[in-house]
N, C-alpha and C positions, 0 to 999 in steps of 0.2 A: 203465578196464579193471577187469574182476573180479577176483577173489582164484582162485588156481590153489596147489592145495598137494595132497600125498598119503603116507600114511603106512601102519603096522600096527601093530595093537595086541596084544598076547601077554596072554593071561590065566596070566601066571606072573613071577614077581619077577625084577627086572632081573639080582641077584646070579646065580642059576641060568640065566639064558638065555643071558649073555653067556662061560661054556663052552663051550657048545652049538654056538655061531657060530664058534667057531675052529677057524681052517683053510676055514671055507664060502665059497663065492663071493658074498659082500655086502659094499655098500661104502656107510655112508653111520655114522648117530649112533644111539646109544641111551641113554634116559634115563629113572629110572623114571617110570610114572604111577600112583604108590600103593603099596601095601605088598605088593599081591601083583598089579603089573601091570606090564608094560613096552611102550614106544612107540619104534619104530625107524621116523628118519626114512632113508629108502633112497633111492639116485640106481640108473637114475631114479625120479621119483617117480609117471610113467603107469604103472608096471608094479607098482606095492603090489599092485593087488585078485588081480593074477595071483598074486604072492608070499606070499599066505597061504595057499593051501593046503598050499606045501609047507614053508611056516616051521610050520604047524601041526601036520605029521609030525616036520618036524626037533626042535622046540621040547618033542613031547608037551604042547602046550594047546591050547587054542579061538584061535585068531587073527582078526582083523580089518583085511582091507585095504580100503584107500579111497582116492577120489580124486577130489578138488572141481573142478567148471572154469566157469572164467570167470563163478562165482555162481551161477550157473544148475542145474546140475547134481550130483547127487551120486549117486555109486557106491558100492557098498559090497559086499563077499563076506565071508560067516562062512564059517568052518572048521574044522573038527576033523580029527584022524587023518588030514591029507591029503584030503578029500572038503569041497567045497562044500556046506553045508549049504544058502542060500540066496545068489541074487544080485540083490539092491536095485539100482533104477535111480530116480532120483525125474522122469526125465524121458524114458521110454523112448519111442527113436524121434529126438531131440534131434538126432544128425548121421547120418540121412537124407537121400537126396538130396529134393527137394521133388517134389512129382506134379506132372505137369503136367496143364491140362484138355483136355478133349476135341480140341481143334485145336491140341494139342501147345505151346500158351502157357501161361504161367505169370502166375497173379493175385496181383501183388505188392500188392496192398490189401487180399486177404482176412485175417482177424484171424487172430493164432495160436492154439489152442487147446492150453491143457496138459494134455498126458496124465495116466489116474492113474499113479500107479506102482507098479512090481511089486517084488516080493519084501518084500510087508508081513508079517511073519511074527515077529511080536516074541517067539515062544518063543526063535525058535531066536538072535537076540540076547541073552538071557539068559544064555549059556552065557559072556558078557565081564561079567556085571554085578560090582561090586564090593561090592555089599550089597542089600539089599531093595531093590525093584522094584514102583514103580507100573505094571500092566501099562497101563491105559485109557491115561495119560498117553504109555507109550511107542508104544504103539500109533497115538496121533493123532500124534504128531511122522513116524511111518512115512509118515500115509497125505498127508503134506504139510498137514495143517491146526495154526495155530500156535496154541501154549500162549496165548502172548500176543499180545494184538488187534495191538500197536504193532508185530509181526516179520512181521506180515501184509499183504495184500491182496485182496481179493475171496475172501479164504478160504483165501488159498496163504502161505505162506512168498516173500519180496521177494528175501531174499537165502540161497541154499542153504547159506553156511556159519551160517546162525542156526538151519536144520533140523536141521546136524550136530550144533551144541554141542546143542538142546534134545538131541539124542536119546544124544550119551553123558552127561548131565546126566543123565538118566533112570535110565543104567547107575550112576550113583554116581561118576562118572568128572569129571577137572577138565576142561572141555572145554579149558580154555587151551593147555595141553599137548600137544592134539589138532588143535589148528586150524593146525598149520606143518606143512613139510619139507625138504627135503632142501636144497635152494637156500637157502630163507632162513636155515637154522640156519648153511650153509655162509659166508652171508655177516657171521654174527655175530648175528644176528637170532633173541635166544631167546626163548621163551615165558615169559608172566607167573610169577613165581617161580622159574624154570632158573635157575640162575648156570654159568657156565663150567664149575667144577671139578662139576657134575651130569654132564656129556656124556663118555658112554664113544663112542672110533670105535671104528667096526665094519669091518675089512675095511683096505681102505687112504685109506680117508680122512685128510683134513690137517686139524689144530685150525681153526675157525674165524677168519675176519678179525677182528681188532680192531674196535670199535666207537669211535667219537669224533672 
């Protein structure tokens, strides 16, 4: 099975956002990502891309929700001021029902072909970067083609969450930080450098399971 995980990212330091959120109806962790960034892993974690628009009103910053499934897949919505700037699909079309052919059967040996994807639009990702910005590099990580040969195949990206890290890597962002949510942080499962005493809840969330 693939990796399933979905978050948001707040272009605004954790110490300020986590005011912000009190008293709001969120329920899940927040821990910084950088000096002026914060990443809220939220339950559930299918509803982040929806939750950034209006964390990016509530918050006053750029937000970014996302949500990885089953490898394959990666979603993503920018946001400002409550309005969707852009919404990234890197697989658009993925749960469709399938066509069937002309005599209403379905050709289960024709090959898949992968769509491009939409919402390449690397300005308006910029608005989360945490420092300079190679735009070409962020840009090919958008259009699914990988930095590097080894994360590839026939020119795609193998596994979607490699798309994801290349592309907050781009922003100046840890990807490690970025690649969990809600569940695994919930089960004790932190990302590379988190320690426990990092994780503010949010809402009514329970401290994390023990680990060991």
């Amino acid at each position: 099975m693939g990796a399933f995980y979905g978050n948001v990212l707040v272009a605004r330091a954790c110490a300020e956002v986590l005011p912000l959120l009190a008293g709001e109806d969120f329920h899940g962790y927040a821990v910084p990502a950088g000096a002026a960034h914060t990443v809220l892993y939220l339950d559930p974690e299918t509803s982040c891309p929806d939750l950034a628009a209006p964390l990016s009103r509530l918050l006053r910053a750029p937000a970014l929700g996302m949500f990885l499934y089953d490898s394959d897949v990666l979603v993503m919505r920018v946001c400002d001021d409550g309005e969707v700037l852009v919404a990234y699909d890197s697989c658009p079309g993925y749960f469709d029902d399938p066509v069937p052919e002309e005599d209403g059967a379905y050709d289960e040996d024709a090959a898949f072909v992968w769509p491009e994807p939409v919402g390449v639009e690397p300005d308006a990702f910029l608005r989360l970067a945490a420092g300079p910005v190679d735009r070409q590099r962020l840009l090919s990580a958008l259009r699914g083609v990988p930095l590097d040969p080894e994360d590839g195949e026939d020119g795609r990206y193998v596994f979607a969450e490699a798309q994801h890290a290349e592309v907050m890597a781009c922003l100046g962002l840890d990807p490690a930080r970025l690649a969990y949510g809600y569940d695994e942080i919930g089960k004790g499962k932190l990302p590379r450098g988190v320690v426990p005493w990092d994780l503010v809840l949010v809402g009514p969330a329970r401290w994390p399971a023990a680990q060991g």
